[in-house]
C-alpha positions as CSV (number, residue, x, y, z in Angstrom):
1,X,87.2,95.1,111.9
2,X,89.8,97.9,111.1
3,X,92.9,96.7,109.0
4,X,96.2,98.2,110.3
5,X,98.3,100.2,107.5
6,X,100.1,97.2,107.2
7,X,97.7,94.9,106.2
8,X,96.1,97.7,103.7
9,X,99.5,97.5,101.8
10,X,99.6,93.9,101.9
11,X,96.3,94.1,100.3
12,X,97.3,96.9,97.6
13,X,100.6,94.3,96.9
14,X,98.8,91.5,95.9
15,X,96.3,93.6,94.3
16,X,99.1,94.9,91.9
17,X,100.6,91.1,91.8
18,X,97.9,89.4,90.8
19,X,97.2,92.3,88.5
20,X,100.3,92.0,86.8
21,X,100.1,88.1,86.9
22,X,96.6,88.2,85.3
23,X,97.7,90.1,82.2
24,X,100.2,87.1,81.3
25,X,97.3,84.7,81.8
26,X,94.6,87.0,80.0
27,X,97.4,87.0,76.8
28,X,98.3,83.5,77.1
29,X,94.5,82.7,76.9
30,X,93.5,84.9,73.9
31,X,96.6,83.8,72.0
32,X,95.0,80.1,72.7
33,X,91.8,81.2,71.1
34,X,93.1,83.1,68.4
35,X,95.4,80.0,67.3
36,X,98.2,82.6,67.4
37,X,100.4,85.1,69.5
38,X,98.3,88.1,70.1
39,X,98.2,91.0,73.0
40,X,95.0,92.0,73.0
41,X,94.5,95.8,74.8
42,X,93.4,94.7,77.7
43,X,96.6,93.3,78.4
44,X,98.2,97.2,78.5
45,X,95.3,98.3,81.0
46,X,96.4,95.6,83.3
47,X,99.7,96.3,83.1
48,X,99.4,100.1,83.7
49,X,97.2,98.8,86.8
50,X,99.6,96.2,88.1
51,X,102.4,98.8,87.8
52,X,100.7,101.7,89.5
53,X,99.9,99.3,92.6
54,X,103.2,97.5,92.6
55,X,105.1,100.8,92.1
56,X,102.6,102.8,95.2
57,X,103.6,99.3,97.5
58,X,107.6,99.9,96.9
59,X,107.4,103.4,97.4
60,X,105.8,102.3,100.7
61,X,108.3,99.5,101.3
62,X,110.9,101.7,100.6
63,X,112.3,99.1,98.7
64,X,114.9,101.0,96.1
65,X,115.6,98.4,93.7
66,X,111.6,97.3,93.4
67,X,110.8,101.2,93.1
68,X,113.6,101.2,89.7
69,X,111.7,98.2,88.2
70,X,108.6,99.7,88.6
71,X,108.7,103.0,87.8
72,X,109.3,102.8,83.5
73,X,106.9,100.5,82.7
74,X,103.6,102.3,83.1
75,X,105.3,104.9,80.3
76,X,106.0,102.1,78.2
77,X,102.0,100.6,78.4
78,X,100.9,103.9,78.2
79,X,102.6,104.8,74.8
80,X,101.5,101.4,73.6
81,X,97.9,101.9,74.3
82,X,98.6,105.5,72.2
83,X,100.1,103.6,69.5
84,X,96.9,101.3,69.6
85,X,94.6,104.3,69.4
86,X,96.3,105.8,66.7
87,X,96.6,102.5,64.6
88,X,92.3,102.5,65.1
89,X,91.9,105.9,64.5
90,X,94.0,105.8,60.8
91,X,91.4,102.4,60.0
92,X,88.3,105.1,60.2
């Protein structure tokens, strides 16, 4: 069965949703376990993945205003992952 272009975006959408979503539920959860508001670094990986696939499906939508509140936030999750590294790496 061959999916039509269509269809493959739909896929990559809900991919990126669900994506996105996850990292919400993934913090939500940790925080529960923890007994107190954490983001654990996972939460940025998801973020830079839900970004990338949301951003790639409005590019493909051509869908201007989803493109603008796409397009900073995979800086902003990258840096923070930086910052995370460099917080680890000065506790060696």
């Amino acid at each position: 069965m061959m999916l039509t272009r269509e269809a493959l975006w739909l896929m990559v959408g809900f991919a990126g949703q669900i994506a996105f979503t996850g990292r919400f539920v993934l913090q939500w959860l940790y925080s529960e376990y923890k007994k107190r508001s954490v983001i654990p670094t996972s939460f940025w990986y998801l973020s830079i993945v839900g970004s990338t696939l949301l951003f790639a499906y409005a590019i493909y939508r051509q869908d201007p205003v989803f493109i603008a509140g796409q397009a900073f936030g995979s800086i902003v999750y990258l840096r923070n992952l930086q910052l995370i590294k460099k917080s680890k790496d000065l506790k060696e």
